[in-house]
C-alpha positions as a Markdown table, in Angstrom:
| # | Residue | x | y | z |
|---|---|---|---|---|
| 1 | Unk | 11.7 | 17.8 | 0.1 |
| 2 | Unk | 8.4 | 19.4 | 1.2 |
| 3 | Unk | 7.4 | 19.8 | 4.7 |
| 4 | Unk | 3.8 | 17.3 | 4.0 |
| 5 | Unk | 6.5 | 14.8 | 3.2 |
| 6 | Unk | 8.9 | 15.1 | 6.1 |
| 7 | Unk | 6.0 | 15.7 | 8.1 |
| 8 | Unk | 4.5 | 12.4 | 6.7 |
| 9 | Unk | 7.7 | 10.4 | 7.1 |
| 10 | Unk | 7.8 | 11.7 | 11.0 |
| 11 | Unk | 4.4 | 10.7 | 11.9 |
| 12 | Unk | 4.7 | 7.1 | 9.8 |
| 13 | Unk | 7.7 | 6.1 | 11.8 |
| 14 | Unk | 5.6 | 7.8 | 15.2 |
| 15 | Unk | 2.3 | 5.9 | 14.0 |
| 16 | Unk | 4.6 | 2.8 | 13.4 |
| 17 | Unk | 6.5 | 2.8 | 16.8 |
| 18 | Unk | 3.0 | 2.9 | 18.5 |
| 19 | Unk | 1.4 | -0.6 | 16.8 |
| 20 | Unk | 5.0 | -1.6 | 17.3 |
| 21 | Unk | 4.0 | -1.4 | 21.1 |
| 22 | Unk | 0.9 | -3.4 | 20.8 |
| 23 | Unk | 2.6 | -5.9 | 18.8 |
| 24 | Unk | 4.9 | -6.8 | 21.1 |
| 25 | Unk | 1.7 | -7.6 | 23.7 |
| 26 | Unk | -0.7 | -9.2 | 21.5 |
| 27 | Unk | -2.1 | -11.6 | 24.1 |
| 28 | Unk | -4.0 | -8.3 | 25.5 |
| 29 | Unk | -5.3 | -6.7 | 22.5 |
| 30 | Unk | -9.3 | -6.5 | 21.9 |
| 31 | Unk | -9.4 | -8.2 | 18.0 |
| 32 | Unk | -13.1 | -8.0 | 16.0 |
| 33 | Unk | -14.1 | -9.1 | 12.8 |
| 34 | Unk | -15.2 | -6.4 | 10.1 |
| 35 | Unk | -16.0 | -9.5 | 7.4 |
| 36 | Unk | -14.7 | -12.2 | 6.0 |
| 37 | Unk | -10.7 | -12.1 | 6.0 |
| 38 | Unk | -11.5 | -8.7 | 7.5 |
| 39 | Unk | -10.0 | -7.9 | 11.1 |
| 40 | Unk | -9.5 | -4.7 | 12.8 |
| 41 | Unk | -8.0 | -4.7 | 16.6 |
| 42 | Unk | -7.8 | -1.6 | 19.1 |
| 43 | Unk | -4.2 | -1.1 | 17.5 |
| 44 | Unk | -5.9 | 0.2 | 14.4 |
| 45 | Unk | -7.8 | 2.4 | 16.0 |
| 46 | Unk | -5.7 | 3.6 | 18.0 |
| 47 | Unk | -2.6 | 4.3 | 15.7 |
| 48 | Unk | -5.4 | 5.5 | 12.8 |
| 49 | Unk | -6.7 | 7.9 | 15.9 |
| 50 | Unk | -2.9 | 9.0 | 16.2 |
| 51 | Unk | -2.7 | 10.1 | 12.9 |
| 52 | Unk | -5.7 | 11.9 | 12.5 |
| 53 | Unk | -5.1 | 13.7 | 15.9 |
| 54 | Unk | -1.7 | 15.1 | 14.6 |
| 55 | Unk | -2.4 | 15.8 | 10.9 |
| 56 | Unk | -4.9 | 17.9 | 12.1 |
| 57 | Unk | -3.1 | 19.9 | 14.3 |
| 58 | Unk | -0.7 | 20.5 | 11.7 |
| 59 | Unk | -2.8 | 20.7 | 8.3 |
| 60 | Unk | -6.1 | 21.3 | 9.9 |
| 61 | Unk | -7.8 | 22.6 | 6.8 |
| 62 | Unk | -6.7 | 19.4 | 4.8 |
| 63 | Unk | -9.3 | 16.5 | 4.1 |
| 64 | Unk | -8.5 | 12.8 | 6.0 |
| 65 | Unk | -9.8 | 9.7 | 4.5 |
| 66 | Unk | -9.0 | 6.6 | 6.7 |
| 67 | Unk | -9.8 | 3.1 | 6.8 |
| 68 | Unk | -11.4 | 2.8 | 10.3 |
| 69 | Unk | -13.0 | 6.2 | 10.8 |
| 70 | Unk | -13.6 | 7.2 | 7.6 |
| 71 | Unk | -13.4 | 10.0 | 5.9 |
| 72 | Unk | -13.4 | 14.4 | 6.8 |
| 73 | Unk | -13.7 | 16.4 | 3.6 |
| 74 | Unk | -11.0 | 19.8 | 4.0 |
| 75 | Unk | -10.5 | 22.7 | 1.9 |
| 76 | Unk | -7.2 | 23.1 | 0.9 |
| 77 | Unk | -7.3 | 20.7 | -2.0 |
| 78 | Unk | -4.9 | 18.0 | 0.0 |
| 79 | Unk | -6.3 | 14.9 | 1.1 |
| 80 | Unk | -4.5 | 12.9 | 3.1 |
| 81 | Unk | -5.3 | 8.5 | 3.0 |
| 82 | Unk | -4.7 | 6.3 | 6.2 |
| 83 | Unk | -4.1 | 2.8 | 6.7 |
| 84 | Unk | -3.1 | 2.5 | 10.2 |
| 85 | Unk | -2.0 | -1.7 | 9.9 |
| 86 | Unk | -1.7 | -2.5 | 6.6 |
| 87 | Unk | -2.0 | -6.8 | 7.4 |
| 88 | Unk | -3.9 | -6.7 | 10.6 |
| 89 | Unk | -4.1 | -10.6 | 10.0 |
| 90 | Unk | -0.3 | -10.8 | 10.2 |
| 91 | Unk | -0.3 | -8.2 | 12.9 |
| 92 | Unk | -2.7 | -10.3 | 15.4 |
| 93 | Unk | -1.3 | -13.6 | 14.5 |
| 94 | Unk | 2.4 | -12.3 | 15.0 |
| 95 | Unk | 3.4 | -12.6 | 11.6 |
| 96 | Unk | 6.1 | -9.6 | 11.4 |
| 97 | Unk | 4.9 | -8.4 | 7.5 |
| 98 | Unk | 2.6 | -5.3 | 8.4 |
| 99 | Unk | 3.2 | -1.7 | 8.0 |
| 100 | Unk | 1.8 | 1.7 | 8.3 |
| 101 | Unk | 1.1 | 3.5 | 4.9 |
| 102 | Unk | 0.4 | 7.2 | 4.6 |
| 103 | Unk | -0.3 | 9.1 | 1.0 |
| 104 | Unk | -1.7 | 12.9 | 0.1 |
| 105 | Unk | -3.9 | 13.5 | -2.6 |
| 106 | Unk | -3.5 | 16.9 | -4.2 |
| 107 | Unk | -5.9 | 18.1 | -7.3 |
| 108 | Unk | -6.2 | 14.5 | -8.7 |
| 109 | Unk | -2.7 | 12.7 | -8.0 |
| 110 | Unk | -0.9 | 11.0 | -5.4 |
| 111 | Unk | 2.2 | 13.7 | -4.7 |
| 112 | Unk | 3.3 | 11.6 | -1.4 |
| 113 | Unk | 3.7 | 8.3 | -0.6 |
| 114 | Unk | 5.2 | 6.5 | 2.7 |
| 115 | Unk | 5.1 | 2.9 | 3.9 |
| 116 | Unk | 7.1 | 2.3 | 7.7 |
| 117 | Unk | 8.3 | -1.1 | 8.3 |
| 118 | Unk | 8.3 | -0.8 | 11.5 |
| 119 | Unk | 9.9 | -4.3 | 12.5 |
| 120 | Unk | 12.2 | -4.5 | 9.8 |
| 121 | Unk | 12.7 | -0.2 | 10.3 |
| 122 | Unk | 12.1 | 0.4 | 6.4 |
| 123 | Unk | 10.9 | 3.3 | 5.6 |
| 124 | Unk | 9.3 | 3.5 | 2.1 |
| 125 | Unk | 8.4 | 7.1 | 0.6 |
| 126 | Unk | 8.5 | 9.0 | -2.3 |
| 127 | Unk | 6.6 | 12.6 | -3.8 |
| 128 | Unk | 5.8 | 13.4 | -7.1 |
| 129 | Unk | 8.3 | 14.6 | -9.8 |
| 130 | Unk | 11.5 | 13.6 | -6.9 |
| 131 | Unk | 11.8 | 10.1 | -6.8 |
| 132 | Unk | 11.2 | 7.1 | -4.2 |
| 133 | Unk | 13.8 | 6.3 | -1.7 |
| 134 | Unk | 14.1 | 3.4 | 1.1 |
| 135 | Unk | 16.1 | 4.6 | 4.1 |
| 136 | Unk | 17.2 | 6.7 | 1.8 |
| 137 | Unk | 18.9 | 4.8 | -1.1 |
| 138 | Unk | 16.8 | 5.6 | -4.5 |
| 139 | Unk | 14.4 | 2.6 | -5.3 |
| 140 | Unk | 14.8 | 1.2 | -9.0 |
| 141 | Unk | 12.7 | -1.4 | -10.7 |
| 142 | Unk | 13.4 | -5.0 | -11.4 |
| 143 | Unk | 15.8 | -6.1 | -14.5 |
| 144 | Unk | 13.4 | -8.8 | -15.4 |
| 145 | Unk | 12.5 | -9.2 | -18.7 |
| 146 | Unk | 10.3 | -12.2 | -17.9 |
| 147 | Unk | 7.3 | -13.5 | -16.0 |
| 148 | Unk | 9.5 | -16.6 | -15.1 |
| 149 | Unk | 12.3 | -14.5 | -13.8 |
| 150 | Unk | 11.5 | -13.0 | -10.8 |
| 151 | Unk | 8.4 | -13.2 | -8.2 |
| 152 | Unk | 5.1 | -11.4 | -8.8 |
| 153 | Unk | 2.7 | -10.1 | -6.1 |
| 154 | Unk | -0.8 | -11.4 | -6.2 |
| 155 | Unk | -3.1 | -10.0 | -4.4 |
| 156 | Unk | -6.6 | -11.1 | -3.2 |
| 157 | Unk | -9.2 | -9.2 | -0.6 |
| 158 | Unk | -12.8 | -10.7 | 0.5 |
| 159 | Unk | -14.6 | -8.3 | -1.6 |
| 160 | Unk | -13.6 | -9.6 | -5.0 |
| 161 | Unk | -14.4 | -12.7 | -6.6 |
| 162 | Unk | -12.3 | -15.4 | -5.2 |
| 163 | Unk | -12.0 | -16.7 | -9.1 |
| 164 | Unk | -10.0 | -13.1 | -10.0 |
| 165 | Unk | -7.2 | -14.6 | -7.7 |
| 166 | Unk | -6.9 | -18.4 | -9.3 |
| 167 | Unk | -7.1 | -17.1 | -12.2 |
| 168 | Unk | -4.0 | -14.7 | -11.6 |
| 169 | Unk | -2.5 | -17.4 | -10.3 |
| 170 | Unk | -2.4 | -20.2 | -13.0 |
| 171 | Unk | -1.7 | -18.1 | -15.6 |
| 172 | Unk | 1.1 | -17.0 | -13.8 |
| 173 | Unk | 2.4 | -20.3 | -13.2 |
| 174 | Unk | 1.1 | -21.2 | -16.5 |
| 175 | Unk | 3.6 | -18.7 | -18.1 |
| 176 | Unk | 6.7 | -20.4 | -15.5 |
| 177 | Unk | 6.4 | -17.9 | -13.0 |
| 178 | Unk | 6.6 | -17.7 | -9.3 |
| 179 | Unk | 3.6 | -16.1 | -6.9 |
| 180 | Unk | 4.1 | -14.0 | -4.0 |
| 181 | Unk | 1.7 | -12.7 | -1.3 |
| 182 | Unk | 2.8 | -11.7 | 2.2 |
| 183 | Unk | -1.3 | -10.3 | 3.4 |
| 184 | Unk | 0.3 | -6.9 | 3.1 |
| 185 | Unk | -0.8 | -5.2 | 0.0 |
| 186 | Unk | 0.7 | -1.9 | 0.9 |
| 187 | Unk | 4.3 | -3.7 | 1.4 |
| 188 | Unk | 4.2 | -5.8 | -1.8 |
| 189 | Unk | 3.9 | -2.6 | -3.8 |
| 190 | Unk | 7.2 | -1.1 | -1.7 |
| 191 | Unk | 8.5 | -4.4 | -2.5 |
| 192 | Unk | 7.4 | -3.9 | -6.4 |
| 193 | Unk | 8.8 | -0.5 | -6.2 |
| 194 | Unk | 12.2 | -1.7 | -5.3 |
| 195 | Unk | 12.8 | -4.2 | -7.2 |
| 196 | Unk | 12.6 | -6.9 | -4.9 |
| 197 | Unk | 9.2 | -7.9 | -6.7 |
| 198 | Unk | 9.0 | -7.4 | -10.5 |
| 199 | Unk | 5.1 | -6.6 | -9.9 |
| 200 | Unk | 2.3 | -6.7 | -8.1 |
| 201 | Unk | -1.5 | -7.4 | -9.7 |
| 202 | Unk | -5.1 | -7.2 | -7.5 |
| 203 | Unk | -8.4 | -6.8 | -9.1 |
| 204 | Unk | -9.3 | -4.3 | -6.1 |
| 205 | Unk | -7.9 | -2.4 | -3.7 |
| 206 | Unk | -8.5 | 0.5 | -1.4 |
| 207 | Unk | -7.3 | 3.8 | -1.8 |
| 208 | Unk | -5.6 | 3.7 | 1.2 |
| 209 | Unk | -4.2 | 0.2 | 0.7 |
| 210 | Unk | -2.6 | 0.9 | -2.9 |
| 211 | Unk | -2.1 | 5.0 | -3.5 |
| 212 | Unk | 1.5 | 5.4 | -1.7 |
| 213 | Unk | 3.0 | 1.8 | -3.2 |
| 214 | Unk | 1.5 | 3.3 | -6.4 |
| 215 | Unk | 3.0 | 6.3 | -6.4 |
| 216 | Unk | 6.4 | 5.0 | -5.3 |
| 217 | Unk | 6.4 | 2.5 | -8.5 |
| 218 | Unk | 6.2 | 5.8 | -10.4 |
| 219 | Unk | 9.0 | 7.5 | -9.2 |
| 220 | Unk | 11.4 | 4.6 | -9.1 |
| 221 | Unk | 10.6 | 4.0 | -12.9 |
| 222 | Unk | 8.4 | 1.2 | -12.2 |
| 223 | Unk | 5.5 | 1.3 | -15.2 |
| 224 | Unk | 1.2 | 1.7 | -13.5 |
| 225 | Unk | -1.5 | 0.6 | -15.3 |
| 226 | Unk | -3.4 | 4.2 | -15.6 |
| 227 | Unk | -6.4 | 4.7 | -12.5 |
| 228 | Unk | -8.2 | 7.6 | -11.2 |
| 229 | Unk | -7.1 | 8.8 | -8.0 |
| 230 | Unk | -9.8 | 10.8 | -6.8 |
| 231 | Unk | -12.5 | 8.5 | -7.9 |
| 232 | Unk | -10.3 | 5.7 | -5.8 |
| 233 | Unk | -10.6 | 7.7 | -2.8 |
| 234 | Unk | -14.1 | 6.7 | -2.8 |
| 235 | Unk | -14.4 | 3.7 | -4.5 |
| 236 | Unk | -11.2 | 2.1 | -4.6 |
| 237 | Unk | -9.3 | 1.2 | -7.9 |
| 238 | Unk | -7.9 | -2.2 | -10.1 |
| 239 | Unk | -3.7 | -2.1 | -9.5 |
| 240 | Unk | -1.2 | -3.5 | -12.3 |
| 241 | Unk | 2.1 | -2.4 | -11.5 |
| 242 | Unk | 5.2 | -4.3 | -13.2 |
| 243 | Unk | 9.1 | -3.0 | -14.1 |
| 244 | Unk | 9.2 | -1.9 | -17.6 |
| 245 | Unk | 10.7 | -5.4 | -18.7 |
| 246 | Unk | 7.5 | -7.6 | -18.0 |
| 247 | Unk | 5.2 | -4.5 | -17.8 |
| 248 | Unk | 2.9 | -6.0 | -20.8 |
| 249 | Unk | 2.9 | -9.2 | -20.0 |
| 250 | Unk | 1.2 | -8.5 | -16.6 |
| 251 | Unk | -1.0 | -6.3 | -17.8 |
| 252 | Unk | -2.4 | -9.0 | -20.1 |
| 253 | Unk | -2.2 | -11.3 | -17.6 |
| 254 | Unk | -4.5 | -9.0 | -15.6 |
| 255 | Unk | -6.9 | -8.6 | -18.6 |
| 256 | Unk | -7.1 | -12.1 | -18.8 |
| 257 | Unk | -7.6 | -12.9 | -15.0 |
| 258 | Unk | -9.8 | -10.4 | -14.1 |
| 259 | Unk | -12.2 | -10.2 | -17.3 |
């Protein structure tokens, strides 16, 4: 393994442990409202400040592109992609589904991935062309060979049209299947990774949301609609991930919904 991805894995768990800290004493947190469905509490900023303080001690001429403090251009070619709590709604209502989700962009594609868990201590990670792992068994994709065996993440943020979601939705349970969303978009594409999901759909996300879960589908086998990495850096990208088994049915599924 390179040292960005045990370096990466190291300061997930570290980055973890610290909201893990102010989770456990939410009654005294500061919590503001970025837009609709949109919170962001002093643990973001703190952990995200974490992050950024130690990547650039130890990479300090690679770029940083984060969710709260936006983003420091580098010049080594690497880019690293920051979401401090990914389901800061679950974090300040004490719902234990959030994570901390690292990835590095290098010359146009992901090449590391890492989601902590840190209350359930799963750690989530994989780098290109070397597989994805969970505390260090290899990931592998869902068996399903159907929409109506198996759950499928759903997805749905403020910014997109609340009509992209229903529509997923119903044709989903149109087709017999079952939907699953948890607020955590950066754990439902570990989950879809490793087979515990047979895919995950949203008409949007942001590149620091969806890159690492992304990336991890790859190397555990798990099929990804093609996107643009560098262009999602900036703008963010459309996600249809699905095991090889159901892989065309979601993405027309996807076509259909989000048309």
């Amino acid at each position: 393994m390179s040292d960005r991805l045990e370096f990466a894995k190291s300061l997930a768990q570290k980055a973890g442990d610290l909201g893990l800290t102010y989770f456990r004493r939410l009654e005294e947190l500061t919590i503001s409202a970025k837009g609709h469905q949109d919170l962001v509490s002093e643990a973001d900023r703190d952990v995200e400040t974490l992050v950024r303080d130690e990547l650039a001690r130890a990479y300090p001429e690679d770029g940083i592109l984060g969710e709260e403090h936006g983003r420091i251009h580098g010049t080594s070619g690497y880019t690293w992609v920051i979401d401090p709590i990914d389901g800061t709604a679950n974090f300040v209502t004490a719902i234990p589904q959030w994570c901390v989700v690292l990835s590095c962009v290098h010359q146009g594609q992901v090449v590391i991935g890492v989601t902590f868990d840190p209350v359930a201590r799963e750690l989530f990670w994989a780098e290109r062309g070397a597989g994805a792992f969970v505390n260090g068994m290899p990931m592998k994709p869902s068996a399903s060979q159907s929409l109506a065996n198996g759950s499928l993440g759903v997805g749905f943020n403020g910014r997109s049209r609340k009509e992209d979601a229903v529509n997923a939705v119903q044709l989903l349970i149109d087709e017999g299947g079952v939907f699953f969303r948890n607020a955590s978009g950066g754990l439902m594409l570990a989950y879809a990774a490793s087979g515990r999901l047979i895919g995950y759909v949203e008409a949007h996300m942001n590149a620091w949301d969806c890159l690492a879960g992304m990336l991890m589908a790859e190397e555990a086998g798990v099929r990804v609609a093609p996107y643009d990495a560098d262009a999602a850096l900036d703008k963010g990208t459309r996600v249809v991930v699905a095991s090889p088994g159901v892989f065309d049915a979601v993405v027309t599924l996807a076509e259909k919904a989000y048309a």
